[in-house]
N, C-alpha and C positions, 0 to 999 in steps of 0.2 A: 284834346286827347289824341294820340297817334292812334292811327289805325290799327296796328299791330296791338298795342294796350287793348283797344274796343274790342277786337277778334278774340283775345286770351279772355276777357271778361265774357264775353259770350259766353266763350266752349267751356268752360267752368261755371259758367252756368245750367248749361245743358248738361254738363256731369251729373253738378249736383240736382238737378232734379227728376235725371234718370235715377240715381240713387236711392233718392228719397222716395221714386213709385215704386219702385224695388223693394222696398221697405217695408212702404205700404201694403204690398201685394202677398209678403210671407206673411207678414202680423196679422193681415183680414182672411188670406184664403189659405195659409198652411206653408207646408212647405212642397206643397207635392211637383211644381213647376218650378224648383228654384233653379235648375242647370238652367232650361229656358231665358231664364230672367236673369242669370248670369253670365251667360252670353249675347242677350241683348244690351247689358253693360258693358260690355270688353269693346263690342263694336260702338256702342256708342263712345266708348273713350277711347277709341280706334280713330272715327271721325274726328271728334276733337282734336288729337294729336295734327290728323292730316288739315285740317282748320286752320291748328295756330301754324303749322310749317307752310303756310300758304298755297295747299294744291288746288287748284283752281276746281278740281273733279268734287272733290271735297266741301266746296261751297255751292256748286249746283245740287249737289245730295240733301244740303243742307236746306237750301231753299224749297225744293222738294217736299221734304219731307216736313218742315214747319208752317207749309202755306196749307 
């Protein structure tokens, strides 16, 4: 598998499973924090973008933030 394939499967991963707590998060606790939680999705498909475009800042954030 190329590198580049592995990173886009990553960050499309982490998309979709910011989406999915997102999801989780209005159906179990309301709606009353949904800008919150839609702004924690834009930057998370913020990261991703900067991910699969290979910025190097991008994947320390990354590691960060997953370990």
């Amino acid at each position: 598998m190329k590198p580049k394939k592995f990173v886009t499967i990553i960050a499309l991963f982490i998309v979709l499973l910011s989406a999915s707590m997102t999801t989780y998060y209005i159906i179990h606790a309301g709606t009353g924090k949904v800008v919150q939680q839609g702004i924690r999705f834009f930057l998370t498909c913020l990261l991703a973008f900067f991910l699969i475009e290979g910025s190097s800042k991008a994947r320390w954030i990354t590691i960060a933030l997953l370990s």
